[in-house]
N, CA, C and O atoms as CSV, one atom per row, in Angstrom:
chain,resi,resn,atom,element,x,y,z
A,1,UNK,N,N,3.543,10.726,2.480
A,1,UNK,CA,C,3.554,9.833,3.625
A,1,UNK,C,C,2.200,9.892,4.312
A,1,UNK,O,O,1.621,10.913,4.684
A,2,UNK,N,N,1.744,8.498,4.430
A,2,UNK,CA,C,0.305,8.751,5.440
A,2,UNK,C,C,0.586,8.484,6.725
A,2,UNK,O,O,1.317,7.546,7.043
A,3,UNK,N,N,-0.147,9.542,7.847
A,3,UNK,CA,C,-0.208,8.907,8.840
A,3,UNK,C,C,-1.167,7.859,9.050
A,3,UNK,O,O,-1.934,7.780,8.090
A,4,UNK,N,N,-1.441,6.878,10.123
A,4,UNK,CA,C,-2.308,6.151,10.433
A,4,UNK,C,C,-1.762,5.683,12.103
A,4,UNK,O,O,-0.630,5.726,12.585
A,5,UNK,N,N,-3.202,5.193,12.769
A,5,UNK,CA,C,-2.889,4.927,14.167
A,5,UNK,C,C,-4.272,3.689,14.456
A,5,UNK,O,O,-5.495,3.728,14.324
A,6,UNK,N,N,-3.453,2.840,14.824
A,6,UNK,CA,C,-4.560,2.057,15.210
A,6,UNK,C,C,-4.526,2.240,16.985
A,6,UNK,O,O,-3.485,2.139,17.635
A,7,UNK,N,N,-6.011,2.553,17.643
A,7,UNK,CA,C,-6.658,2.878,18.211
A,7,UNK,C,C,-6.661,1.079,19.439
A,7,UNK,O,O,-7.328,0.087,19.142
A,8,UNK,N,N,-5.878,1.164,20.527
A,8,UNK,CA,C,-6.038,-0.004,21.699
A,8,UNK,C,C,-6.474,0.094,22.802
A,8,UNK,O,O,-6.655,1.251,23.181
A,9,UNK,N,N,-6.715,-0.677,23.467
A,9,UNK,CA,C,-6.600,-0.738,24.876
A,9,UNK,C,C,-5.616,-0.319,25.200
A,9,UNK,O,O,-4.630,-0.260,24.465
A,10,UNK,N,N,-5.671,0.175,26.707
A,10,UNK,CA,C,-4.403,0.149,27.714
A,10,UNK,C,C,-3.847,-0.977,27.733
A,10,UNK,O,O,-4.658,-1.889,27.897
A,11,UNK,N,N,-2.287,-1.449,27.583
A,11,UNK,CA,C,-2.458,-2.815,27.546
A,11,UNK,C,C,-0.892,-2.876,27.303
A,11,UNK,O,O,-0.483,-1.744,27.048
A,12,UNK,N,N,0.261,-3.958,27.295
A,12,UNK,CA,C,0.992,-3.896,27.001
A,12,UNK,C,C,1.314,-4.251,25.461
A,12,UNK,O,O,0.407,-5.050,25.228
A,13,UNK,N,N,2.055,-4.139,24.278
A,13,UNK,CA,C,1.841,-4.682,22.935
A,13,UNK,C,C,1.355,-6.176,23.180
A,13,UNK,O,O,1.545,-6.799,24.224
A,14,UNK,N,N,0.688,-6.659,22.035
A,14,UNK,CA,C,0.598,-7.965,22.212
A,14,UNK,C,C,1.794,-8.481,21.328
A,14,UNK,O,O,2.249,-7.847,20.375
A,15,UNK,N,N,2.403,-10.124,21.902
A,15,UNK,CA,C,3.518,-10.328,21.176
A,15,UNK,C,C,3.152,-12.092,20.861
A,15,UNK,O,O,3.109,-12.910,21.780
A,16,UNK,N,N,2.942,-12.404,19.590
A,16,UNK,CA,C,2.831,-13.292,19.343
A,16,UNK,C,C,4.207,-14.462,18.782
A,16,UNK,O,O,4.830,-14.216,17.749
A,17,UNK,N,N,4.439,-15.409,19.440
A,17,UNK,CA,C,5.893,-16.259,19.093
A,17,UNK,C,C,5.276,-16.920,17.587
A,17,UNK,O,O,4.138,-17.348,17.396
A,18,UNK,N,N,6.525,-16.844,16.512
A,18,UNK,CA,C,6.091,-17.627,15.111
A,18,UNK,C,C,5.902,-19.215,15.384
A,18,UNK,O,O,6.145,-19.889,16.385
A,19,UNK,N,N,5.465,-19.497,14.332
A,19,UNK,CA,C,4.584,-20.630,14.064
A,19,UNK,C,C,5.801,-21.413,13.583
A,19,UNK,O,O,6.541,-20.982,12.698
A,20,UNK,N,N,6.067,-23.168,14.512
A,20,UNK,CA,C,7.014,-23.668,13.836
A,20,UNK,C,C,6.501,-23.994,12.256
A,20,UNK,O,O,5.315,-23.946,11.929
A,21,UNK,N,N,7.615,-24.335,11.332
A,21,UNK,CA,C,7.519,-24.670,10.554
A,21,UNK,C,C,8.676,-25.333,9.684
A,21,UNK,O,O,9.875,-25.169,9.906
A,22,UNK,N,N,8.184,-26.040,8.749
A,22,UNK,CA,C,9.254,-27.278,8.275
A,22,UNK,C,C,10.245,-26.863,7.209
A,22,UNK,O,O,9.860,-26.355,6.156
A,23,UNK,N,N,11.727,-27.114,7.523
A,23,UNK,CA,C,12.777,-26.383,6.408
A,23,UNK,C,C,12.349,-25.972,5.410
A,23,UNK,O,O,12.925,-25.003,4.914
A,24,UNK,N,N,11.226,-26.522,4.759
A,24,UNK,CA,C,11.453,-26.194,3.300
A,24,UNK,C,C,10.086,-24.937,3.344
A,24,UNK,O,O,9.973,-24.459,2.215
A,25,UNK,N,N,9.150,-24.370,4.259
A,25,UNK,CA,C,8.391,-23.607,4.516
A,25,UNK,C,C,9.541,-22.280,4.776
A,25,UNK,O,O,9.750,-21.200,4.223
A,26,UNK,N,N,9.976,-22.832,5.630
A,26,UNK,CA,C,10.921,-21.836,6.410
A,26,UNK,C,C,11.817,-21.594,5.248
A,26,UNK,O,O,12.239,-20.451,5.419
A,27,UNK,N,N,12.454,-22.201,3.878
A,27,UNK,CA,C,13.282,-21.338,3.246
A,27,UNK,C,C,12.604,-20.380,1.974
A,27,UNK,O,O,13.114,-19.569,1.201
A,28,UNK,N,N,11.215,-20.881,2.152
A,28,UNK,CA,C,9.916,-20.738,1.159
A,28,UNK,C,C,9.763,-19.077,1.936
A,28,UNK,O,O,10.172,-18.173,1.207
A,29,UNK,N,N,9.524,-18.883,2.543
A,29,UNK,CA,C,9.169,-17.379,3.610
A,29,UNK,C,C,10.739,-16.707,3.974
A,29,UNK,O,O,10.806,-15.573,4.448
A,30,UNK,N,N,11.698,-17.336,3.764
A,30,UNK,CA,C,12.695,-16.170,3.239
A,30,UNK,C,C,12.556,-15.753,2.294
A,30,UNK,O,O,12.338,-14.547,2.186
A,31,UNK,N,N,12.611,-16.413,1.423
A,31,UNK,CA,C,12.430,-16.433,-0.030
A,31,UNK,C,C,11.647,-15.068,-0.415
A,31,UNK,O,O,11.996,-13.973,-0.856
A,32,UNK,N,N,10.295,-15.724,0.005
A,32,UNK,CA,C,9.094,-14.301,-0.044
A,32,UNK,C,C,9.214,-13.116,0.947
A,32,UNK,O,O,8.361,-12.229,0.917
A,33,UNK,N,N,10.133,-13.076,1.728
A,33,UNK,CA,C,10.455,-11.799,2.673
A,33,UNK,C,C,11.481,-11.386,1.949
A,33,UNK,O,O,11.215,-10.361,1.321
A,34,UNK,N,N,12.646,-11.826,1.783
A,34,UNK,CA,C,13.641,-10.826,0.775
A,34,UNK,C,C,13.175,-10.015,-0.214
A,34,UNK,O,O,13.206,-8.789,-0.315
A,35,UNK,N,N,12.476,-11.375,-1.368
A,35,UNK,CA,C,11.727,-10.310,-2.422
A,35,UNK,C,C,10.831,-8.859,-1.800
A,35,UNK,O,O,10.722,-7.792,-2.405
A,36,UNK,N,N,10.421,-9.093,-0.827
A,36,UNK,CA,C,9.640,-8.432,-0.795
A,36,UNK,C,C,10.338,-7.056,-0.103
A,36,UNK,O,O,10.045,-5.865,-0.209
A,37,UNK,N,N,11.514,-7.837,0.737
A,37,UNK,CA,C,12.230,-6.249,1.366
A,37,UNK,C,C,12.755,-6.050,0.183
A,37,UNK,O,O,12.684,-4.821,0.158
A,38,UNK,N,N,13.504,-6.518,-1.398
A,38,UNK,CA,C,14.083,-5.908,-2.025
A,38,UNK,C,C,13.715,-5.169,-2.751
A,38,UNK,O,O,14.549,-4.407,-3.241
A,39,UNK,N,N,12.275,-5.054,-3.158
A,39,UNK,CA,C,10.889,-4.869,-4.202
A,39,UNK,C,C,10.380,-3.162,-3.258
A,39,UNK,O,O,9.576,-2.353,-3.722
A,40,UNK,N,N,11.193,-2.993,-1.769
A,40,UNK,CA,C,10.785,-2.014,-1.215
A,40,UNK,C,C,9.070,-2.218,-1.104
A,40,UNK,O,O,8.391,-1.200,-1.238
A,41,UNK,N,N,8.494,-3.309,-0.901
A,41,UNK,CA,C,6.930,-3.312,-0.358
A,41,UNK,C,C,6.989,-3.586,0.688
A,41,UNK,O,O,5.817,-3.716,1.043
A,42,UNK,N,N,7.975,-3.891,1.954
A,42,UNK,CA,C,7.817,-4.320,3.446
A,42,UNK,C,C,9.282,-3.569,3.662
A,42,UNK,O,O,10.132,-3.529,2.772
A,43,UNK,N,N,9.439,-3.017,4.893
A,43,UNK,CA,C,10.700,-2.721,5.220
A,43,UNK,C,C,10.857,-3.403,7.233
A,43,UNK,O,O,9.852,-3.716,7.871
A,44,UNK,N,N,12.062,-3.463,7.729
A,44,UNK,CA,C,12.427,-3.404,8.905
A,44,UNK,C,C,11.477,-2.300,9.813
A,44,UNK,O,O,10.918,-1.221,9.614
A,45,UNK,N,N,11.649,-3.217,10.874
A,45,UNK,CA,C,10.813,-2.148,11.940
A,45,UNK,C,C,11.188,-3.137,13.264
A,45,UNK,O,O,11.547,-4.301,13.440
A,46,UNK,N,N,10.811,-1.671,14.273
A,46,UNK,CA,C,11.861,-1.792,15.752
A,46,UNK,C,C,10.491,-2.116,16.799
A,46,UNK,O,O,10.680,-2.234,18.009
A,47,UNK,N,N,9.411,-2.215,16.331
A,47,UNK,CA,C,7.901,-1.918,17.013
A,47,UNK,C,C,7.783,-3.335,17.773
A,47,UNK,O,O,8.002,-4.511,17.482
A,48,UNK,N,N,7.371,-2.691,18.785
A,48,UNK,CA,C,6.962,-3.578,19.819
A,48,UNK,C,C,5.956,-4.883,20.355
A,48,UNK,O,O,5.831,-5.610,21.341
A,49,UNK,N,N,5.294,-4.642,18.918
A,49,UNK,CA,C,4.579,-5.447,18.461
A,49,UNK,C,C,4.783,-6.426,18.000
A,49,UNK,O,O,5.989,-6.447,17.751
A,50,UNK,N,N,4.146,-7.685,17.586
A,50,UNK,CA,C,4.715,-8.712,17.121
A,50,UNK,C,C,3.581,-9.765,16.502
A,50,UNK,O,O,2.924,-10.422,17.309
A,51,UNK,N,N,3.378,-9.907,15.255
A,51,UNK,CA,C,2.427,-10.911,14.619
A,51,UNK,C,C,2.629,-12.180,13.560
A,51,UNK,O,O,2.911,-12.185,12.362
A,52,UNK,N,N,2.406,-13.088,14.360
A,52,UNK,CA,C,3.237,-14.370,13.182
A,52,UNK,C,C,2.795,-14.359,11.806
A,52,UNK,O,O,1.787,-13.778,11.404
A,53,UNK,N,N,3.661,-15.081,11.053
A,53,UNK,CA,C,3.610,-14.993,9.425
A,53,UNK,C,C,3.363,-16.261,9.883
A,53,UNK,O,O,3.506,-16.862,10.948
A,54,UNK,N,N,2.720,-16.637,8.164
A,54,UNK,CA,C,2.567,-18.253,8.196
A,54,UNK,C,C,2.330,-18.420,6.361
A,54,UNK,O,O,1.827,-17.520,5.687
A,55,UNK,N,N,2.748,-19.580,5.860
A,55,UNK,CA,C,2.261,-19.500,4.266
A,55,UNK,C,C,1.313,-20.312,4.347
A,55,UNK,O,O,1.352,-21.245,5.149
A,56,UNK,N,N,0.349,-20.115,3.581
A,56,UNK,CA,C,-0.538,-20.751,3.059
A,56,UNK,C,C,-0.702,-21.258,1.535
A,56,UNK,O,O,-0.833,-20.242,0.853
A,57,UNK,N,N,-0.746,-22.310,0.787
A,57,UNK,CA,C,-0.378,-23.105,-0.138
A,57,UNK,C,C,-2.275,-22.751,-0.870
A,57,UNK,O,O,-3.424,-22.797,-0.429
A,58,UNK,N,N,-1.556,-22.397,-2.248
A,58,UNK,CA,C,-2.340,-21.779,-3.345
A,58,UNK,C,C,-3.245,-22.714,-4.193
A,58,UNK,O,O,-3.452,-23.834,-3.726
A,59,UNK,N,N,-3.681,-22.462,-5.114
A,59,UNK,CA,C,-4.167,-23.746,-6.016
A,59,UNK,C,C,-2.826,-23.666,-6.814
A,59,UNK,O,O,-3.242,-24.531,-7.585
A,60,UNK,N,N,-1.915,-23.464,-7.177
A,60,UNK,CA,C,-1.375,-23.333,-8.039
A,60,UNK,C,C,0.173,-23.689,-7.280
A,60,UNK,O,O,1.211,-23.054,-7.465
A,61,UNK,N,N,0.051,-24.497,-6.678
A,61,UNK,CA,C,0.968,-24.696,-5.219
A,61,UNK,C,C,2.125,-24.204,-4.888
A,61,UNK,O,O,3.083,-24.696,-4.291
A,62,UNK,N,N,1.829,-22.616,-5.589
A,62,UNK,CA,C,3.065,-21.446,-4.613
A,62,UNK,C,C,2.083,-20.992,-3.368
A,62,UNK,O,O,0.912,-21.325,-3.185
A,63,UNK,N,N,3.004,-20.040,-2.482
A,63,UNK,CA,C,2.466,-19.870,-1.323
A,63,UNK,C,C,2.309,-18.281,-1.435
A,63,UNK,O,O,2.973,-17.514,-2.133
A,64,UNK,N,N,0.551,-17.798,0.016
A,64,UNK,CA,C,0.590,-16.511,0.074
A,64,UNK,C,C,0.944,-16.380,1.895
A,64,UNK,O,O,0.570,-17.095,2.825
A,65,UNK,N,N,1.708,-15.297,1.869
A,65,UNK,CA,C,2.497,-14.715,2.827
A,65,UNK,C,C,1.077,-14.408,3.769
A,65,UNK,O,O,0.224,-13.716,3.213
A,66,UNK,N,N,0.841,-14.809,4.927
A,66,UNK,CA,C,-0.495,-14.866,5.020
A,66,UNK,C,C,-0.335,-14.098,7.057
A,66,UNK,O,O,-0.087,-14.928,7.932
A,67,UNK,N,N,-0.476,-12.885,7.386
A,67,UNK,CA,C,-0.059,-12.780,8.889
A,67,UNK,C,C,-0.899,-12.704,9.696
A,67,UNK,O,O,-1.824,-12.044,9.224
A,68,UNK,N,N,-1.194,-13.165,11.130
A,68,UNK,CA,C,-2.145,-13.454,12.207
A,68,UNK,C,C,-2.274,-12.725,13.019
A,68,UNK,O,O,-1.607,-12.783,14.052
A,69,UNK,N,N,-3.570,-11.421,12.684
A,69,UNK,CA,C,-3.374,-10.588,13.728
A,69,UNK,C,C,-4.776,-10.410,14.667
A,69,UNK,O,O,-5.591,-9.523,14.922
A,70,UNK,N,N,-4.498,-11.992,15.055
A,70,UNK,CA,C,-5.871,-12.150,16.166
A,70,UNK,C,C,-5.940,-11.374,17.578
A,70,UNK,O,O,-6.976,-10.980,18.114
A,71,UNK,N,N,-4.570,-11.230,18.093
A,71,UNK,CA,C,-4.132,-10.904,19.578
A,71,UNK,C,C,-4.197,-9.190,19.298
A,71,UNK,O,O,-4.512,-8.416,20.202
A,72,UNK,N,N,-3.830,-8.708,17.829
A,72,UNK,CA,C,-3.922,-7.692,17.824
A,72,UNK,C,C,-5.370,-6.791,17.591
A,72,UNK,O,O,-5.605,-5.610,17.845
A,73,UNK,N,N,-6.182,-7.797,17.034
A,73,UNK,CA,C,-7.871,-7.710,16.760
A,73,UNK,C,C,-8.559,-7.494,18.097
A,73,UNK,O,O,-9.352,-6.578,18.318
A,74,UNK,N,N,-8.055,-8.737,19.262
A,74,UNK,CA,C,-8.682,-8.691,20.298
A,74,UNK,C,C,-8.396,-7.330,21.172
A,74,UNK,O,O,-9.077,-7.200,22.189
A,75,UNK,N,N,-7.636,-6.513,20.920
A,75,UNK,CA,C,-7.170,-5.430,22.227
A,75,UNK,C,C,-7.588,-3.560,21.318
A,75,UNK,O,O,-7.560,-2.434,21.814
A,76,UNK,N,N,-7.939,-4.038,19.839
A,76,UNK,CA,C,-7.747,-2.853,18.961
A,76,UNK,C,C,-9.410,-2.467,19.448
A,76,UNK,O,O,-10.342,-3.270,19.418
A,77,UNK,N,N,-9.493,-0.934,19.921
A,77,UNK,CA,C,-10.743,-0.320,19.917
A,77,UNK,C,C,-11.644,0.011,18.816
A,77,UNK,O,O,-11.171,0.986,18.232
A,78,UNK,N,N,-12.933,-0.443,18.180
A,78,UNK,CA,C,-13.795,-0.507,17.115
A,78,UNK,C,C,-14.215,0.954,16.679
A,78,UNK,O,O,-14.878,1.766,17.324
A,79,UNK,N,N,-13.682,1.077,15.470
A,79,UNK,CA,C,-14.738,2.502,15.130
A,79,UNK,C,C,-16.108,2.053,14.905
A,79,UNK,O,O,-16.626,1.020,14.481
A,80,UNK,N,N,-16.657,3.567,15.481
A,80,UNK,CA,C,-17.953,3.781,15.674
A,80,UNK,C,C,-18.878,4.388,14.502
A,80,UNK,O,O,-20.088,4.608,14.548
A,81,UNK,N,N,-18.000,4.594,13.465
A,81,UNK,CA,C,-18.674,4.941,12.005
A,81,UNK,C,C,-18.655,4.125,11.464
A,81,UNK,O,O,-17.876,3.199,11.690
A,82,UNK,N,N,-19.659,4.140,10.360
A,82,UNK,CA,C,-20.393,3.325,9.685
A,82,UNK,C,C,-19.085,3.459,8.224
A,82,UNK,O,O,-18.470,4.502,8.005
A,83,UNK,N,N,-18.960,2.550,7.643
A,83,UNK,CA,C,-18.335,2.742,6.394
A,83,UNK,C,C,-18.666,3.461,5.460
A,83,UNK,O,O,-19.328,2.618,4.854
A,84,UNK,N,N,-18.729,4.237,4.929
A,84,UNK,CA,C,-19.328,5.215,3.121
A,84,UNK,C,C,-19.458,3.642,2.249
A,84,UNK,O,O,-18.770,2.624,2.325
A,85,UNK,N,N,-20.884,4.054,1.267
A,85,UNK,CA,C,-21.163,3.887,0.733
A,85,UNK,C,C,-20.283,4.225,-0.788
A,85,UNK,O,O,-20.216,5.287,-1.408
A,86,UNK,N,N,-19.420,2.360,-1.210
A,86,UNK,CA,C,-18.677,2.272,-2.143
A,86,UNK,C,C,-19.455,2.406,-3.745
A,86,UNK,O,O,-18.869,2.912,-4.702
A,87,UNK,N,N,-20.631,1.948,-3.808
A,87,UNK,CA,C,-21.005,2.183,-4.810
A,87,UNK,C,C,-21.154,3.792,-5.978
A,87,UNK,O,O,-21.591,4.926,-5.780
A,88,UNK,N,N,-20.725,3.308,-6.807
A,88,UNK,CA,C,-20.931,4.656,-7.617
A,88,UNK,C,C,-22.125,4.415,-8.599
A,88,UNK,O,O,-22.218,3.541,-9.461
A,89,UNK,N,N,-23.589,6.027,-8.050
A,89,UNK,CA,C,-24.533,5.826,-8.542
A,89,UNK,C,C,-24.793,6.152,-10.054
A,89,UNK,O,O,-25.887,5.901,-10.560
């Protein structure tokens, strides 16, 4: 199990309301949320937080599960280290 913590402002969660969208989007993103809770790669959560999903249409015109975490970008505090160097010499 990893821990991880993303680093905010004082602030209350930010809570973003979903994005309308048209029946056949909306049964398109069940679709891809079941698989995905059944596949055990996303599970339920009680967090106070909140970031809209939205699909976005492929070349291949299935959709990617695509989530908006602008409100959460704007309040998250920046690390101050530099990234490591990915290359292998």
């Amino acid at each position: 199990e990893i821990s991880h913590a993303i680093e905010t402002n004082p602030h209350t969660p930010p809570v973003s309301k979903c994005y309308a969208g048209t029946p056949t989007i909306n049964s398109a993103m069940r679709s891809i949320v079941g698989k995905l809770l059944d596949e055990g790669l996303i599970r339920e959560s009680q967090s106070p937080y909140a970031a809209p999903a939205l699909l976005v249409k492929k070349k291949d015109l299935s959709y990617r599960l695509v989530i908006d975490y602008k409100r959460l970008n704007a309040v998250t505090i920046k690390d101050n280290h530099p990234l490591p160097n990915m290359e292998v010499a």
